[in-house]
N, C-alpha and C positions, 0 to 999 in steps of 0.2 A: 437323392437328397438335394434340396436347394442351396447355392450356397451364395448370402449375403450377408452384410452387415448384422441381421439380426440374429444368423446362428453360429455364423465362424469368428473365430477368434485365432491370430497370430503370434505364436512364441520365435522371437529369434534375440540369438546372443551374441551380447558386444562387441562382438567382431564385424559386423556388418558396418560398424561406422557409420548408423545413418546419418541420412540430413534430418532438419531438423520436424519438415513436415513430416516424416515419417516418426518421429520420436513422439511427434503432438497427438498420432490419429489414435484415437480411443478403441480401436479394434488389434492394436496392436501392441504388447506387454516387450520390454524387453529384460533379456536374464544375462547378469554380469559376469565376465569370467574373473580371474582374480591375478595381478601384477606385484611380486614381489621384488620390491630392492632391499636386500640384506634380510633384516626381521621385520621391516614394513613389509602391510600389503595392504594396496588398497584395490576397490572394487573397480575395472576397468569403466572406464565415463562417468560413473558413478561418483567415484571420488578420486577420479586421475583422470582428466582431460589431456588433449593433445599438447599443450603448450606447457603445462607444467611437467609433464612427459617427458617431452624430447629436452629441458631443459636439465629433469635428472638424469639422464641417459646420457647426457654429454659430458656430465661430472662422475659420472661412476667408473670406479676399476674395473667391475664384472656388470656384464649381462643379467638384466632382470631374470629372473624365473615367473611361468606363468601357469596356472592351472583351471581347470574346467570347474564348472557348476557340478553340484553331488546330485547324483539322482534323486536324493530325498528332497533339494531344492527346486528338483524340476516337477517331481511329483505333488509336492504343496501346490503350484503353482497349475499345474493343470486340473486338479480337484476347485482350485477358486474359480478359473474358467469354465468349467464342464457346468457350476450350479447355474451359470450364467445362458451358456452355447452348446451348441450341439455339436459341434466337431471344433477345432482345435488341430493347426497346421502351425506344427514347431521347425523352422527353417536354421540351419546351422553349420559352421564352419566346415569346409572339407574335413570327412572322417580320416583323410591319409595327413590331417596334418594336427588331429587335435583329438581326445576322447570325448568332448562336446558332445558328438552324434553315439558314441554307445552309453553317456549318461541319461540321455533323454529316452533312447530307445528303453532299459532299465524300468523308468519309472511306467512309457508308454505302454510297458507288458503288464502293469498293474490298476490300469484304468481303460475306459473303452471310449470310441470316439476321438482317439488323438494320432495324426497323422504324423510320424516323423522324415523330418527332408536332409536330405545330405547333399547341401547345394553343391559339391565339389567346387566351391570358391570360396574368396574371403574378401573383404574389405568390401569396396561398391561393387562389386560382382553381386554380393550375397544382398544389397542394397539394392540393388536393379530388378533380381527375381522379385524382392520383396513386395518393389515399386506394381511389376508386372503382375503379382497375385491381385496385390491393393486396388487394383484397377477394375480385376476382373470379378473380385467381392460385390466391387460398389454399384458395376449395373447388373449382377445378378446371373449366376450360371448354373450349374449342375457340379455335382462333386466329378462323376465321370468326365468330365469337358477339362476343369481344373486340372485333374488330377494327370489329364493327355497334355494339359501346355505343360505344364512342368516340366515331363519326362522330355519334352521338344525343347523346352529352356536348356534344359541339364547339357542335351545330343549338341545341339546347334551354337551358343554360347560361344562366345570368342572371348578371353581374357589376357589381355600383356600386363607385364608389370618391368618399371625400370627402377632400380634402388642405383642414387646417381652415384652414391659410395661404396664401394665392395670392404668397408672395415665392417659392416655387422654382419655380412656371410662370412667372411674370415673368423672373425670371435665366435662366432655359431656354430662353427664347424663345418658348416656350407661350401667353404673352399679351403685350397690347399696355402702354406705360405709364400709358396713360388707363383700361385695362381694370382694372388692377390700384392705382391709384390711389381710382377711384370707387368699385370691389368693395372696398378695404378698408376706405373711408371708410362705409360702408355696411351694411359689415356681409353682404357679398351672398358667401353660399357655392355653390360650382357642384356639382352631383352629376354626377359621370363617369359611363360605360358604356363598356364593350369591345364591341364590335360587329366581328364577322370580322377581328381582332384590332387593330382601330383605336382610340384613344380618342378616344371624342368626348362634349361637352357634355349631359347628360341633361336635365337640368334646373337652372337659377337660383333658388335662394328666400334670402331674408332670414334672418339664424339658426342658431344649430347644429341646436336643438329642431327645427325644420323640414325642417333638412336631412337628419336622422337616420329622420325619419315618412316623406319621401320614398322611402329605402333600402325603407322597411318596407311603403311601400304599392309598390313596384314589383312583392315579392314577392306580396302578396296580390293582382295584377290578373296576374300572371303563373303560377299553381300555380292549381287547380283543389281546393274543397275535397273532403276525404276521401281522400287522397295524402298518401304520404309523401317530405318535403320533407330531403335531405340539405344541407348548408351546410357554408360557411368563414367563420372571420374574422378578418382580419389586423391589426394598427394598427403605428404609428411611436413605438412606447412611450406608447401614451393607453389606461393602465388605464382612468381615470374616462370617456371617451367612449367605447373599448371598451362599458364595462358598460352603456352606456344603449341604445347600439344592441342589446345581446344580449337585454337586456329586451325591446327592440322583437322582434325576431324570435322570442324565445321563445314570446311571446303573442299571435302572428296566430293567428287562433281557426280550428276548425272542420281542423286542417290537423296531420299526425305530424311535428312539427320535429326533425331530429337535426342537434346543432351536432357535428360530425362531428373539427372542429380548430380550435383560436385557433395564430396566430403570429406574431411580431413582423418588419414589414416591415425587413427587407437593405438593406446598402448602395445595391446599385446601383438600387432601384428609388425607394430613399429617397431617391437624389440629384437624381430629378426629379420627387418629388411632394411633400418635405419632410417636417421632422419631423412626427410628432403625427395621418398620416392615417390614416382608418381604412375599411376593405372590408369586402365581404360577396361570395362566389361562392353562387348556390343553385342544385341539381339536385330536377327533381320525379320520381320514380322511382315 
């Protein structure tokens, strides 16, 4: 099967935090997961943007709760694409961190033509695949070709993440209270990893300065020079830490860096890594 603008169509959910080009391109639908504070909820991006987010998240006693789309929501939504497309590539948050991926799988068992992805990432990671599919839509390929970058995206994929405050893995349950008493006395930042869509610990260093080199040397011991390196980068509204890591990444030497998208992490991913963190996904292509 061919697959271009005229027959595919893309499902992915609010958690990908696109940019804005991606939110515009008419080949691509997005489906909201849902952020409750107390008996509010509202629909993530939908009607809870980043700013008014992290603004309630700083005034709350408890931790938002957050839940997936229902498979009867995914199922609507792929019967109005199918009357349109021929196939239908629904891309969505790590299944080891969300039911996302087995709502959508649910509904994909009761229509045909609809591919479901479990990008084992979240925020611009899930962003970057989406960038990288978008790409390979718009000048025209094969389902089989497609369907081989992905499985390469998924293997190859590098993702760090630094949340600059360890109080919303503490309130998460993410860390212990000794954990999170001594790391902030300390000053001890943890750099994440997604690994087969788990998060786990990458590395501990002392420092923001540190923990940002870290991000940037992971890229340089994981790309080979003379390759060109695609990238994402997200934060929780940290222009100023933003730009230092972009620095970092812009000038690992010897290597074609394309920052491919910035975008500001979402409710629901904000609600258990905190204000203020900031990612990087890179693909070496």
């Amino acid at each position: 099967m061919i697959i271009n603008r005229e027959t595919t169509a893309l499902v992915v959910d609010s958690t990908a935090d696109l940019p804005e080009y991606l939110v515009k391109d008419p080949n691509l639908t997005m489906i909201p997961l849902t952020v409750y504070f107390g008996d509010e909820a509202f629909l993530d991006w939908a009607e809870l943007e980043p700013v008014e987010f992290y603004d309630r998240l700083s005034k709350a006693s408890e931790l938002p709760r957050t839940s997936q789309p229902s498979a009867g929501a995914f199922l609507e939504m792929y019967k109005g694409l199918r009357e349109k497309y021929e196939r239908v590539y629904s891309v969505h948050l790590s299944s080891q961190m969300s039911g996302t991926c087995a709502s959508a799988e649910v509904a994909r068992s009761q229509i045909d033509g609809v591919k479901v992805v479990d990008s084992q990432l979240a925020t611009g990671g899930i962003a970057l695949l989406v960038d990288r599919i978008m790409e390979r839509i718009d000048r025209g390929t094969t389902e089989e070709e497609l369907d081989a970058y992905i499985d390469r995206f998924l293997r190859d994929k590098i993702f760090y993440f630094l949340p600059t405050t360890l109080d919303q893995l503490y309130k998460g349950g993410r860390i212990g209270r000794a954990s999170h008493l001594v790391g902030t006395m300390l000053n001890i930042k943890p750099v994440l990893s997604i690994e087969e869509g788990v998060i786990d610990v990458y590395k501990k260093v002392r420092g923001l300065r540190q923990a940002l080199e870290v991000m940037r040397d992971g890229l340089v011991e994981n790309t080979r020079p003379g390759t060109t390196i695609y990238a994402s980068l997200s934060h929780g509204l940290n222009e100023p830490v933003l730009g230092q890591l972009r620095e970092l990444v812009e000038t690992v030497p010897d290597r074609d860096i394309e920052i491919r998208l910035t975008s500001e992490v979402g409710a629901v991913i904000g609600t258990y890594v905190g204000p203020k963190a900031v990612a990087v996904c890179f693909i070496q292509e």
